[in-house]
N, C-alpha and C positions, 0 to 999 in steps of 0.2 A: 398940818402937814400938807406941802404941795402935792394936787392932784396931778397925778401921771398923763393924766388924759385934758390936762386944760392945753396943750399948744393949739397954735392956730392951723396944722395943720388939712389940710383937705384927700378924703383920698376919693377916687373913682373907679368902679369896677365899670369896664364896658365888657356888658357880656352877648352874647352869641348860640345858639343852637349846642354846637359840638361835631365833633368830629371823629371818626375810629383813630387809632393811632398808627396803624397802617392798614393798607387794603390787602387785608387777610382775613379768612374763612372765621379763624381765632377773635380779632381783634373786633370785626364783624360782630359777631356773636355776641362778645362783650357790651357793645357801643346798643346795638337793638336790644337787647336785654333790659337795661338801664332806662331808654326810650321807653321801650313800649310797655314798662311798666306803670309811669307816670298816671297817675289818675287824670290829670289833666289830658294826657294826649289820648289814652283809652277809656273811657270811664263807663265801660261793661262792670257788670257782677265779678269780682274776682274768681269766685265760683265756678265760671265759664269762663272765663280770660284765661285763666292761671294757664288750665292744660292744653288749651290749644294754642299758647304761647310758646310753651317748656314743649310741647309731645310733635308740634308740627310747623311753626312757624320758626322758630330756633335754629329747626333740622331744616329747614330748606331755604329760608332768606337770605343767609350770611353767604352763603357761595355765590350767588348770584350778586347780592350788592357787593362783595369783595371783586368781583370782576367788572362792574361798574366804574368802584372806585379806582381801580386799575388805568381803566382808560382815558383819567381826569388829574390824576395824581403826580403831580411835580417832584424835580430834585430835590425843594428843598420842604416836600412833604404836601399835606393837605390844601387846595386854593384858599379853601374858608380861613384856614389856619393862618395861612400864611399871609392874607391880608390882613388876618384881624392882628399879628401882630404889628403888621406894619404900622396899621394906625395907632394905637400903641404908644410905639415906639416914636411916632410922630408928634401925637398928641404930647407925648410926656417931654420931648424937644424944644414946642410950641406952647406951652402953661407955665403958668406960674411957679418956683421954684419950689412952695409950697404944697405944691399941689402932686401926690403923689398916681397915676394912673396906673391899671392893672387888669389882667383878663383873667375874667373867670366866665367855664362854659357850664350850660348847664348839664349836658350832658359830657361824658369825658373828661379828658384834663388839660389843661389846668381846671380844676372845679371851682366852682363859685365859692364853697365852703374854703378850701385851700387860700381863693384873694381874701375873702371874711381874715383869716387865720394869720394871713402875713399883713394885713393893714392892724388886726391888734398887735402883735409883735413891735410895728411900728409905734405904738400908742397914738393910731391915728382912731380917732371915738366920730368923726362925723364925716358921711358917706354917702355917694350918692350914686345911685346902682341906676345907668343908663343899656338899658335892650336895646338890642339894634334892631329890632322888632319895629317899625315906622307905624303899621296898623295893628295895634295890641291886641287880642285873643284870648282866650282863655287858655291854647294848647302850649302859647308861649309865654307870654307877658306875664300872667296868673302864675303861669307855672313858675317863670322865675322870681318872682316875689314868695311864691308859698315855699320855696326851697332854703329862700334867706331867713323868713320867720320861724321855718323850721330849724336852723343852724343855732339863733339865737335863741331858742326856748331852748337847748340844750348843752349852751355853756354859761358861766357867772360873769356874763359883762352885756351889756346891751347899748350899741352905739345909737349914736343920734343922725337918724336914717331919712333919706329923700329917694323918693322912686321916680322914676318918667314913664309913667305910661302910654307910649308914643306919641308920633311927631306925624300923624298922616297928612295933615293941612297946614304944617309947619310954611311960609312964605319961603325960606332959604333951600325945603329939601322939595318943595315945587319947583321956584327955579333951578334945582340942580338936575333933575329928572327932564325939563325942558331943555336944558343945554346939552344934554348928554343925546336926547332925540331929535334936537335938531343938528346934531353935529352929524350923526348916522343919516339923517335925511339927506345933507348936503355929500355925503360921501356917498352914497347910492343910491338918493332918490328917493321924491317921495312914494311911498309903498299905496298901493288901492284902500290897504287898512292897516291900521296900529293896532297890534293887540295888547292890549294891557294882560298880563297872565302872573296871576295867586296863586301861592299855596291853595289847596280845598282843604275843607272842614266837610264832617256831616252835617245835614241839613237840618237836622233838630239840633243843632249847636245854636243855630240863629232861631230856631221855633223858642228856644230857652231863655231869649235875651242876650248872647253872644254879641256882640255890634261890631265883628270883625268885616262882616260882610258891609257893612256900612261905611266902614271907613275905607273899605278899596274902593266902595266904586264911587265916595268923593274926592279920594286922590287923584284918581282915575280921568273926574270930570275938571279938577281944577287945573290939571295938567292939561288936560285937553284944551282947554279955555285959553291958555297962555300960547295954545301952537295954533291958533284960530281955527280945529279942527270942529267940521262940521258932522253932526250926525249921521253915523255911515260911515262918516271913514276912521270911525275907533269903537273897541268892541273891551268890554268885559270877560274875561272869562276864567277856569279855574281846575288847576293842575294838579296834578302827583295823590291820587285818590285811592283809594284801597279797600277792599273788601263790596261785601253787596247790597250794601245798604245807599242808598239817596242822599248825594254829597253836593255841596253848592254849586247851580250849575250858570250858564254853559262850562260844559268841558272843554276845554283846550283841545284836546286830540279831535275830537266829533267835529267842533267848530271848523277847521282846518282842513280835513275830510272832505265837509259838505261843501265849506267855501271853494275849495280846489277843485270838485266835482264841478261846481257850478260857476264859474267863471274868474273866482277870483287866481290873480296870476302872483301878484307881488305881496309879499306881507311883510311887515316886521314885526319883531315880540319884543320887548322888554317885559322885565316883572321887579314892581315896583317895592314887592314885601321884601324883597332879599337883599339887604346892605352891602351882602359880599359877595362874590359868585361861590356857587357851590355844585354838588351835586345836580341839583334837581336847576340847576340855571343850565350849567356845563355838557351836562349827559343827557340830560329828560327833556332840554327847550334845546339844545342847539345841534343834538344828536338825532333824537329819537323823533323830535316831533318835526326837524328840517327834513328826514325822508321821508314821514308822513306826509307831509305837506306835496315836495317833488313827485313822490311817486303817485300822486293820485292827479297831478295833472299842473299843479302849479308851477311857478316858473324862479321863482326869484322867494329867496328865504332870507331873512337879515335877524340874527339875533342883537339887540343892543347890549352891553354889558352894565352889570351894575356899577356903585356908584364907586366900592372898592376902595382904594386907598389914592383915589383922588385928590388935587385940591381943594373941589368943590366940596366933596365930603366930609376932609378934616376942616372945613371952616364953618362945616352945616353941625357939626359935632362939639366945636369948641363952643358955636353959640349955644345951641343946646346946653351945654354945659353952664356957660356964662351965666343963663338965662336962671340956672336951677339954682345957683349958691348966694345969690346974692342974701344980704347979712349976715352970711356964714364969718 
């Protein structure tokens, strides 16, 4: 009997963070719920997670990030969203005929389990699950592979699976993060400092063996290296932190503070973890931390954007891809 599953077909999940499905109190609620249950992104005793999850953070998060997401949110829905299908939609333009592309987030929807579910319908069996996660982590990269190993231990079919566990030292997604900062340099100058700006983790995440922390700051250095920038005029350092526990430092916000206190005038950020712009690019770096920065003395604020649904993106993506299927 022919196997259902012998074509040559290829499919790809590019996946992503997630998104609420709209910026509401509700939809909020839903989205951090899902999140911040993840053992990977909390990995407290559920015993003590649980209720000051459900009892307090529940009841008070979702309003606040729903008017966040308010201030960032387009016509034709979420930034994250809406590039991530752009590229997508690009990639799947751009590949091989055979080659079916699809998104799945891990948080929200489309879910990761939902592309799993429509690439079998396809009887597509071999799959290669690319994160747009550049320096892999446990809160993300981990997380989205334990979610697919999860899906497959609990249906009767097991595809023939390839993962990428990022790309921080990739040659293609260095020059791309080089062209995109010296394009911002050439349009307003070079800044006093470049801030390279992360996502944060807790600090016992890298006490544990994590190498998140490792891979931004040779992304960090390798990027630097290509813009001939000299020590001192580019800084490490690491955003979007929560609760009161000791999180990878320097802080972005303290860093910007002190530097503007102290003479520095001009800065620009990029942040090299986030493929697409989002929340914590859009709101948290080019809202929150440009008045930070102005009102304590600085002069000049430049956010760079991510890499987005660029060219230089979708060709840093396809080789990725290339790179991964051969004898497929």
């Amino acid at each position: 009997m022919k196997d259902e599953y012998s074509n040559k077909n290829i499919g790809v999940i590019i996946t992503n963070l997630g998104t609420p499905d709209s910026p509401t109190k509700k939809d909020l609620k839903k989205y951090l719920n899902q999140f911040l249950m993840d053992r990977r992104v909390i990995d407290l005793p559920r015993i003590l997670w649980i209720p000051i999850l459900k009892c307090i953070i529940l009841n008070i998060r979702p309003r606040r990030s729903a008017k966040l997401y308010r201030s960032i949110w387009t016509k034709e829905g979420s930034p994250l969203m809406v590039f991530s299908k752009n590229i997508v939609n690009r990639l799947s333009n751009d590949l091989d005929e055979n080659m079916t592309i699809i998104l799945g987030m891990r948080y929200g929807s489309p879910s990761i389990q939902d592309a799993m579910d429509t690439l079998k319908k396809k009887n597509i069996s071999k799959i290669l699950v690319l994160p747009l996660y550049p320096q892999a982590g446990s809160p993300t990269t981990s997380s989205t592979f334990g979610v697919i190993s999860g899906h497959t231990n609990n249906i009767n079919w097991m595809p023939n699976l390839r993962f990428i566990s990022g790309y921080h030292d990739h040659d293609k997604y260095i020059m791309a993060l080089v062209e995109s900062i010296d394009q911002s340099f050439k349009k307003n100058g070079t800044p006093d400092l470049l801030l390279f700006s992360f996502h944060g983790m807790p600090q016992r995440y890298l006490e544990k063996g994590d190498p998140y922390y490792c891979f931004c700051q040779k992304t960090a250095r390798l990027t630097a290296k290509q813009l001939n920038l000299e020590e001192g005029e580019f800084k490490v350092a690491f955003q979007s932190r929560f609760g009161t526990e000791k999180w990878l430092e320097p802080y972005v916000d303290r860093l910007l503070v002190n530097g503007a206190k102290n003479g520095l005038r001009h800065v620009q950020v990029i942040s090299p973890g986030f493929s697409v712009d989002c929340l914590e690019t859009l709101e948290e770096i080019s809202i929150q931390y440009r008045e930070l920065f102005l009102n304590n003395g600085g002069e000049k604020f430049e956010y760079i954007p991510c890499l987005n649904d660029s060219d230089t993106h979708i060709d840093l993506i396809k080789t990725i891809i290339d790179e991964n299927i051969q004898n497929w």
